[in-house]
MIDREN-446373 format. One record per residue: x, y, z of N, C-alpha, C in turn. Coordinates in steps of 0.1 Angstrom, whole numbers, plus 5000, padded with zeros to 4 digits. Each point is the difference from the previous one (the first is absolute). Layout:
residues N
XYZXYZXYZ
...
//
This chain:
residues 539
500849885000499250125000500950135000
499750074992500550125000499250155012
500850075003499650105013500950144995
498550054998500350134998500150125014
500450085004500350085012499950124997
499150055004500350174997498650105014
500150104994498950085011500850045013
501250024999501050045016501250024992
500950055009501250055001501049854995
501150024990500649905001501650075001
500449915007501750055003501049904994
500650064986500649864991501549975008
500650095002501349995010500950014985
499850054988500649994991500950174995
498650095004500550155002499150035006
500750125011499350055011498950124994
500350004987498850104994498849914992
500349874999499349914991498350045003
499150044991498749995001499449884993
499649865010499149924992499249975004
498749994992499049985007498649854999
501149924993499749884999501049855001
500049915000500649854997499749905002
500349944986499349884998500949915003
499449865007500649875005499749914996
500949874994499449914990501249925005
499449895004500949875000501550035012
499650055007500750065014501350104995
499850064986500850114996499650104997
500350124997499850125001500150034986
498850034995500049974980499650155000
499450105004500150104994499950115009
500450165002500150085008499450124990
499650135007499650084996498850125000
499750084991498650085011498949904994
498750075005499249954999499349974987
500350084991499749984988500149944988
501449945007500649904994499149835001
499350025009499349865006498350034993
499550134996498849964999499649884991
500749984990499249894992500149835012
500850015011499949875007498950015006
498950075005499350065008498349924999
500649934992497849924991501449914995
500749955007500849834993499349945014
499149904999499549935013501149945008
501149944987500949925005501250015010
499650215005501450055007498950045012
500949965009499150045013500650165006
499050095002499850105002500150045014
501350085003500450015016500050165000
498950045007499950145003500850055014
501050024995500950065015498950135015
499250034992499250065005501150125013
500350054994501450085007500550005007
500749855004501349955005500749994989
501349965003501250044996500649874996
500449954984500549895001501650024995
500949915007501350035003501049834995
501050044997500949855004499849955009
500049885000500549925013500950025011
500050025014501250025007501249864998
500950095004501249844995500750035014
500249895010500449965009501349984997
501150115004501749964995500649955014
499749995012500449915009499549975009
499549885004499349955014500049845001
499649935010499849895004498849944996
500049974992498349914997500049835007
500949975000499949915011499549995020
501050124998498850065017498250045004
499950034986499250105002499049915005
499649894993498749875009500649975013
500849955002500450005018500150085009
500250124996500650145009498149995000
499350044992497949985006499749945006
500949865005499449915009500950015016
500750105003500450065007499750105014
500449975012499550105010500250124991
499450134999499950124994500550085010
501350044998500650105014499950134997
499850024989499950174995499550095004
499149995008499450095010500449995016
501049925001500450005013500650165004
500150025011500350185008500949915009
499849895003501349995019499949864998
500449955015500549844996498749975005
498950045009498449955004499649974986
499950084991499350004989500849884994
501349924999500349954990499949855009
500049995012499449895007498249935001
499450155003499149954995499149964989
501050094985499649984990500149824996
500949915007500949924998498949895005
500150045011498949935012498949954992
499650134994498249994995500149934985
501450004996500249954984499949815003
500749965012500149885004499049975003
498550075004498949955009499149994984
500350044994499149994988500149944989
501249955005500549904987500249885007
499649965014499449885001501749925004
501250115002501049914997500449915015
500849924999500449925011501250045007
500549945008501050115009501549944990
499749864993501350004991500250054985
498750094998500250084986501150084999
500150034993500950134995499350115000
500550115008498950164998500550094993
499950054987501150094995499150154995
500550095005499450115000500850134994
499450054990500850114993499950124994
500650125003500250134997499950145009
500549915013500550105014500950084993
500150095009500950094997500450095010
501350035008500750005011499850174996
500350034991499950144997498850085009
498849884995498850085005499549955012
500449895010499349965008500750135014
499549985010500150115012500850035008
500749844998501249935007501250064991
500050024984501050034990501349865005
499349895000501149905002499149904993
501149834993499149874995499149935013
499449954998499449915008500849915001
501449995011500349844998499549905006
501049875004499249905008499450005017
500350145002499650095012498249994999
500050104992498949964993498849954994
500849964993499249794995499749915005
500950015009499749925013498749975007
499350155000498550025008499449994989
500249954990498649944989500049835000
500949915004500349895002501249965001
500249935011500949925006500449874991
498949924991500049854993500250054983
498850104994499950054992501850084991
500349934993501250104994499550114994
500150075004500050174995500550104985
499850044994500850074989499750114997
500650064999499450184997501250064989
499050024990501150064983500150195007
500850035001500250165000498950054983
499450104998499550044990500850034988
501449985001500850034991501049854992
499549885012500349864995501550005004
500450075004501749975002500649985014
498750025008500549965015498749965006
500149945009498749915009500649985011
499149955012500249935012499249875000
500249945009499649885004500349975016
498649925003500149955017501149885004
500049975014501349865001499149914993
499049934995499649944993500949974989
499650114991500250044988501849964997
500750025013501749975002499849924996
499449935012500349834999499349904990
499350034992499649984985501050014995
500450134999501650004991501250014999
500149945018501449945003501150065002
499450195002500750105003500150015016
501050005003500449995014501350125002
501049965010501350135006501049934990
499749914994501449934995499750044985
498650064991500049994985500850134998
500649964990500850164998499050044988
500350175001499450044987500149984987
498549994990500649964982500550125000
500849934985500550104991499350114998
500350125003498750104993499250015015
499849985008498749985010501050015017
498649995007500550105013498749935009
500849875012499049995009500050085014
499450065001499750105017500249895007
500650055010500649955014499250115012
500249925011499450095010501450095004
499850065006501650104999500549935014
501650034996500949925008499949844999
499049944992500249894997500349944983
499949865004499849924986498949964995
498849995014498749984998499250064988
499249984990499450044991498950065004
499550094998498650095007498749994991
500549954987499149944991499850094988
501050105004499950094983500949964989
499950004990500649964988499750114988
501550044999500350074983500449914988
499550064989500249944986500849844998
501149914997500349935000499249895007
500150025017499849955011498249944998
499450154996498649965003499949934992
500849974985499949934987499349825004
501449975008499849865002499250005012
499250115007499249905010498650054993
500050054993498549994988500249884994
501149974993499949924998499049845008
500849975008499949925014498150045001
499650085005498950025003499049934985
500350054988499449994990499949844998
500949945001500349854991499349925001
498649985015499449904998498450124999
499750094993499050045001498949924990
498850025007498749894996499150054989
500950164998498850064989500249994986
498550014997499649994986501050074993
501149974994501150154993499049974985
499349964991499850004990498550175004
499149975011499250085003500550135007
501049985008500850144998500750104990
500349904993500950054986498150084993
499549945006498550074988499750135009
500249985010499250145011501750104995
500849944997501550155001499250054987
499749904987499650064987499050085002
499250005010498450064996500650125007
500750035012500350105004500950144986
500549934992500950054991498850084989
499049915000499450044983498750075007
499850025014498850065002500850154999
501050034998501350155004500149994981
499449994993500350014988501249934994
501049925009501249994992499349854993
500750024984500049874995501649924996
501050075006501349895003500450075015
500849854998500349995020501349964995
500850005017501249944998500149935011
500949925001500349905009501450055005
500550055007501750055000500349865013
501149944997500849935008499349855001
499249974988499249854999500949865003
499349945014500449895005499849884986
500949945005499649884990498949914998
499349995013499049955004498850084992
500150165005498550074994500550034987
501249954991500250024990499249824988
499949935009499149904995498250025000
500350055012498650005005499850184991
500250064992500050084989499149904985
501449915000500149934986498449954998
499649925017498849914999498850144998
500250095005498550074994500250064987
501550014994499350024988499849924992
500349885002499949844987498450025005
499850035009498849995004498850084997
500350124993499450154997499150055011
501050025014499250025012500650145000
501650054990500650185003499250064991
499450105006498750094996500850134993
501249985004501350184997500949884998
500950094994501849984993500749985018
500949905001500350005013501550014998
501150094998501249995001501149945010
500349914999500749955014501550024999
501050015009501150065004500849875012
500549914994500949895007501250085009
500249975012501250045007501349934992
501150134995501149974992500849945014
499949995013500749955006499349865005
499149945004499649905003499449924987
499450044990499349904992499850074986
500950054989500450054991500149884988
499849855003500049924994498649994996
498950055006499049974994499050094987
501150144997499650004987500549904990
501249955000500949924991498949864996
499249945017499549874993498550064996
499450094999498850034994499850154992
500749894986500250114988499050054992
498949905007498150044989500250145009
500250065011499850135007501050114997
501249945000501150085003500250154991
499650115003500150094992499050014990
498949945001498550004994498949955004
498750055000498849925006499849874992
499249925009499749874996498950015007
498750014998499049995006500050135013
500250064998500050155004501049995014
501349924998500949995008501350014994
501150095011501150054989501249975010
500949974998501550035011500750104997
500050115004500550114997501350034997
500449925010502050035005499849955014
501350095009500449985010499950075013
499849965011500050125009500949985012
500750115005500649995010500150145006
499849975018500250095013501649995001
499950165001501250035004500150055018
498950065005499650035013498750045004
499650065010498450005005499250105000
499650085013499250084999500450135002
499450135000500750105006498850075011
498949914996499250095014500349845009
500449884999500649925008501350035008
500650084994501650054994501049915000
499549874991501149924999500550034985
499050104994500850034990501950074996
500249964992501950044994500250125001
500250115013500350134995501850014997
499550154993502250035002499950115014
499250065000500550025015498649975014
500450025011499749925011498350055002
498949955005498450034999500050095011
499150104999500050145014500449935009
500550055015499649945008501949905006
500349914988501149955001501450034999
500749975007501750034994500349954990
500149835002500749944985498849965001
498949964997499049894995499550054988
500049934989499750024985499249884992
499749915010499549874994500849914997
499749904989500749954995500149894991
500849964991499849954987500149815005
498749934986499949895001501849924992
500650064991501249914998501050094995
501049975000501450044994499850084990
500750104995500450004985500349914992
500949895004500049904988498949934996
499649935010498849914999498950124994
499950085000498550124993500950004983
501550024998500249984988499849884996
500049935007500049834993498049974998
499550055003498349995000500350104990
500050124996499650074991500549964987
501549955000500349954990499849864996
499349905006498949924999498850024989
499250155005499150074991500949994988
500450065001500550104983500949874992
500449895005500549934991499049904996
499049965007498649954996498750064993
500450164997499450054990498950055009
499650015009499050025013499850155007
499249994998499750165011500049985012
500750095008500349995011499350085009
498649985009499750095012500450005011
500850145006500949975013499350075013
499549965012499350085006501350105007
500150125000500350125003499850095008
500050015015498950125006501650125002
500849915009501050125003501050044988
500450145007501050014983500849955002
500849925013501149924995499649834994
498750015003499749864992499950054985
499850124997500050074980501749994998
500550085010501450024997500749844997
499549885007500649854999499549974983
499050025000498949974989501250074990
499650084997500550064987501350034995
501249955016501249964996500149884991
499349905008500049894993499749954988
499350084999498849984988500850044988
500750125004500650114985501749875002
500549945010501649914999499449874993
498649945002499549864990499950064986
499250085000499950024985501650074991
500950035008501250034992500649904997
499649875009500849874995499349904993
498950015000499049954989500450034987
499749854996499949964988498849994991
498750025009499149994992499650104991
500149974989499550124988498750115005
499249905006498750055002499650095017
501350035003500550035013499350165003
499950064994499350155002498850004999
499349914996498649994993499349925014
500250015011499249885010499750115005
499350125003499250085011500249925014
501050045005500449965012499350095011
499049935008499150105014500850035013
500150115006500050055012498749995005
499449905009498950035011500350075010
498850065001499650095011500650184995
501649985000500750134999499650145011
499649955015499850105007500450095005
501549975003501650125005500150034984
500049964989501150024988500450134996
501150035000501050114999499450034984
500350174993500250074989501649914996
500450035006501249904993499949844995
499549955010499449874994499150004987
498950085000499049994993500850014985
500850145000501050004991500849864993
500449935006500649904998499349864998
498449995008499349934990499550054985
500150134995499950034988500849914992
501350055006501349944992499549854994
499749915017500049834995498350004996
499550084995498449934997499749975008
500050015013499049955010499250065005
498749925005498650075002499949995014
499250144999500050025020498349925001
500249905008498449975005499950105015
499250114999500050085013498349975006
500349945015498850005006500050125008
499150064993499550155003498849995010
499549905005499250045012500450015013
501649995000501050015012499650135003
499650094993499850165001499050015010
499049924996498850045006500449885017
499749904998500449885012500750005011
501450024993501050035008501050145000
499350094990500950175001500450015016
499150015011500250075006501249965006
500049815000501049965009501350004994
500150004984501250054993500550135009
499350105002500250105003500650025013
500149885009499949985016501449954993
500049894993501449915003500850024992
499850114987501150054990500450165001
499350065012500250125000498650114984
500750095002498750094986500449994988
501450015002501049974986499349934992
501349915007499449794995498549994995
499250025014498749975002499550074986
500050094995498950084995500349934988
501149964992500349954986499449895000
499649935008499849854998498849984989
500549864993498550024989500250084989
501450064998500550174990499249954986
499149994994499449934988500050134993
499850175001500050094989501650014998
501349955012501150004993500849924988
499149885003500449894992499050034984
498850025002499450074984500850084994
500250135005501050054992501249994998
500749885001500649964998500049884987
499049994995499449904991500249935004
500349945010499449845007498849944996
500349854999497849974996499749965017
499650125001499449935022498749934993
500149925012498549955001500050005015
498549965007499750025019499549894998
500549955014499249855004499450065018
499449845004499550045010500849895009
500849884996500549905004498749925012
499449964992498649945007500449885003
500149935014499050075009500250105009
501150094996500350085012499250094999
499650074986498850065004499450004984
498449985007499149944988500350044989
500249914989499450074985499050084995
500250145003498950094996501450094990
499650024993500850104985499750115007
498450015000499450124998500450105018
499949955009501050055014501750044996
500649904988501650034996499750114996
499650044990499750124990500050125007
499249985011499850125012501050015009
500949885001500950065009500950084993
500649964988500650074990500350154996
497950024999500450124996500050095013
499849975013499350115008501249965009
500849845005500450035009500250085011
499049865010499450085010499849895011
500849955010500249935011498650015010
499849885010499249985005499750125012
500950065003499950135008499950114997
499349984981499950164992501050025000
501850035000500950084998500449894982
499950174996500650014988501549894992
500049894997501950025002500550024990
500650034998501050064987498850024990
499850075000498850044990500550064986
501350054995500749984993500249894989
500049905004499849844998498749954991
498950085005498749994992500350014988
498649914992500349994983498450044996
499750024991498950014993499249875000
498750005001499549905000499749914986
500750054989499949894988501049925001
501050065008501649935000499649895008
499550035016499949925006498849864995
499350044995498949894990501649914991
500650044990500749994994501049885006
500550025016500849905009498649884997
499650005003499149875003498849954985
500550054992499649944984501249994994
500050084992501150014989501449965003
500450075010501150005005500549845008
498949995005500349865006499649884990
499350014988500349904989501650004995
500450155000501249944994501149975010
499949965015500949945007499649874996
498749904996500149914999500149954981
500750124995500649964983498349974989
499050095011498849964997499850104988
500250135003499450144993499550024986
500149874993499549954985498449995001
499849935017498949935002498750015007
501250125011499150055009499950135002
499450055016500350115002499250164991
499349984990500050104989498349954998
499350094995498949984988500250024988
500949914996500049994984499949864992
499950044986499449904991501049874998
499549905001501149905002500549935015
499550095012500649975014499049925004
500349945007498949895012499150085008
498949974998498850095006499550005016
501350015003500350015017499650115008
498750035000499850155006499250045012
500250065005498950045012499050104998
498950035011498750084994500150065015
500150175001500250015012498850144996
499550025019499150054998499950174998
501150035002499950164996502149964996
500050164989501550024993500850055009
501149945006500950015011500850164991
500050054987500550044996499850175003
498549975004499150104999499550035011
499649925012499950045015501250065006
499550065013500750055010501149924999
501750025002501149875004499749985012
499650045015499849965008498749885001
498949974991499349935001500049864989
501450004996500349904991499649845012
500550025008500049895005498649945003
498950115000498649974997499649924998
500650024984499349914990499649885002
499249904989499749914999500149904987
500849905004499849924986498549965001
499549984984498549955000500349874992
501149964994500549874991501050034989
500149855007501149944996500849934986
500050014993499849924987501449954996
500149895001501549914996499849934983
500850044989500049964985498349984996
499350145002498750014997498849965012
500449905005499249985012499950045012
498550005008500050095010500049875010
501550075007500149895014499750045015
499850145000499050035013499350154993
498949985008499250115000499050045016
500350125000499350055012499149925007
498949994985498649995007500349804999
500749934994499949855002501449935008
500049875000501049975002501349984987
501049905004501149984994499549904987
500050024987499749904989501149994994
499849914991501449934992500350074985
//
């Protein structure tokens, strides 16, 4: 069936002056664009179905350039700490999550997106803590930012952390002070393997979570996702929904170049192409953590400290021997990035593999910086040089501005997120939200962008603001062409996949403050509508 669209605002993402006021969709491609007049003779064909936009606004599809789609179904089935204020609230949030889920005192309780920043105490919940939500019960609590948690003595002795585990590589277990005792907090490395541990015998549905992360994604307009840092495990359990035609969106996945890099090599129906709307993108690798955690890489020390600057997950050699990994396997490389000495590791390395590369095709891999929240004018400079794309999560502005501003000083603090330095700079930025840290909504990125404006109303670097076609631009256009898409997607034009969303008023054209308003009203993936307001999720 053919679908005609017109009667509202359309935004082609092709030129910011483009006037069109119709398009036609045929066979999940984009067969014709233009005004209205161009379409009257389709208008009395019975055979094209007739979509009166009735003055909403039809738009590309959002494109998801980095997050976890593997979390996103489990992090739902989760204590919900994000409204916790103190440790009462995050005990009895805990309490009441166990009493209603029927669990037994040997379940696992895992609860997530506290945040120490905001609770009353301004400290983690350790096993101090945890303790008064169960004694039998092992305990887990994800910090909101995924790079640090605590856990009760339970939760130890599940995973075998005691005075004698030394810390992983990369990671940092809390001790009670003056001892060796463990207090139950864990940084990046550390918390790695007792997530792990916690996770290995879980009883849940992962094919029916994998469906609740998707429906969270396509009800926010996006119709591609990404997978950044895909286990081998949810990188099967990928394969089986799409042989299956259960992925509703394009799902990009991202293997760890340090633990499991072999699994683009044995599944070449994916590797660098969809196969049933599943693709392996390349490669990903953490270089360090957070900066409202502050385990992120600085070059110099966070307010507050003499020497403390965080600190890096591996060597310089070993980050040249991973990057040069990418580029001799022809692979794009995403590196997660918060501090600038984790950019500064990054882009040494990155610019000494490619001068010893041999690969012909060595300039041509759009190599990603994630996150880029400290990144220096000098850096950005120097990703011009190597082609590399800043992925900036720009809702750090709004989420966590204020505490940037607590733990990097105003300097520091105010540049974070710098996305109008990196535009004029002809960078291709694109914004993510790195979900599940915080939801997939585009249309919230967009606003933090242009207005940047932190949860306590202060302005930050307001300088940094971009226009709001630009910021539309990070999350279409711009983010098709981090995934080598931009032939396909991203755009309303003739020939591209009819990937679009229907939103209810022109973000172009309201207030910037009330962008985040908006509403998607549907969803439409290669012609078809996969959510809409008023129904559920269809195929």
């Amino acid at each position: 069936m053919k679908k005609l669209y017109f009667g509202g605002d359309i935004i082609t993402m092709e030129n910011e002056k483009d006037v069109v006021e119709a398009v036609l969709v045929e066979d999940g491609v984009i067969k014709k664009v233009g005004s209205f007049i161009d379409f009257e003779s389709f208008m009395n064909d019975s055979r094209i179905e007739k979509i009166d936009l009735k003055g909403k606004t039809l738009m590309p599809g959002f494109i998801d350039p980095h997050g976890h789609l593997a979390m996103m179904g489990p992090i739902s089935q989760m204590a919900d700490l994000s409204k916790c204020e103190s440790f009462d609230d995050v005990i009895y949030t805990l309490k009441l999550y166990i009493e209603n889920r029927g669990l037994n005192r040997e379940d696992v309780v895992v609860g997530f997106g506290y945040d120490h920043n905001f609770l009353k105490e301004e400290k983690h919940p350790t096993k101090e803590v945890l303790n008064h939500v169960s004694a039998e019960n092992p305990i887990f609590v994800f910090h909101a930012s995924g790079h640090v948690g605590c856990t009760n003595d339970a939760g130890l002795k599940l995973a075998e952390i005691d005075e004698n585990t030394p810390n992983e590589d990369g990671g940092v277990i809390g001790r009670i002070e003056g001892t060796m005792e463990p207090n139950g907090y864990l940084e990046e490395g550390s918390l790695l393997s007792l997530q792990k541990t916690l996770f290995q015998d879980s009883k849940a549905d992962i094919v029916e979570l994998a469906n609740l992360g998707q429906a969270m994604y396509i009800k926010n307009g996006i119709t591609t996702v990404q997978d950044g840092a895909t286990s081998s495990e949810y990188l099967e359990l990928f394969k089986a929904l799409a042989e299956q035609g259960d992925l509703k969106v394009d799902v990009v996945a991202y293997p760890l170049v340090v633990e499991n890099p072999d699994d683009m090599g044995k599944n070449e129906k994916y590797a660098k192409k969809y196969h049933r709307r599943l693709k392996i993108g390349g490669y990903k690798l953490f270089l360090d953590g957070s900066p409202q955690g502050k385990t992120a890489w600085m070059t110099e020390p966070y307010e507050g400290e003499e020497t403390y600057r965080g600190y890096s997950w591996y060597k310089d050699e070993q980050v040249k021997q991973y990057v040069a990994k990418a580029i001799n396997d022809d692979v794009q490389l995403l590196t997660h990035s918060n501090g600038d000495a984790a950019s500064d590791q990054l882009l040494r390395n990155y610019e000494a593999a490619l001068q010893e590369s041999d690969n012909s095709n060595k300039a041509n891999l759009r190599p990603v910086m994630i996150h880029c929240q400290t990144v220096r004018n000098d850096q950005l400079d120097k990703m011009v040089e190597l082609s590399m794309i800043p992925s900036i999560f720009i809702p750090h502005t709004y989420y966590w501005g204020d505490v940037h501003l607590k733990n990097l000083g105003h300097e520091r603090g105010s540049r974070i997120s710098p996305a109008k330095s990196a535009f004029e700079r002809g960078l291709v930025v694109n914004f993510h939200q790195d979900p599940p840290v915080v939801k997939p909504d585009m249309l919230e990125t967009i606003w933090c962008a242009v207005n940047r404006i932190t949860r306590k109303g202060v302005h930050i670097g307001p300088e940094e603001c971009i226009p709001v076609y630009d910021a539309i631009k990070a999350v279409t256009i711009n983010a098709a062409y981090a995934y080598f898409e931009e032939d396909q997607k991203g755009s309303i034009k003739e020939g591209k996949l009819a990937d679009l969303v229907i939103l209810d008023q022109n973000p172009l054209k309201v207030d910037k403050m009330k962008i985040k308003e908006l509403q998607v009203v549907e969803t439409i993936k290669e012609g078809k509508t996969i959510y809409s307001v008023d129904s559920v999720l269809t195929e």
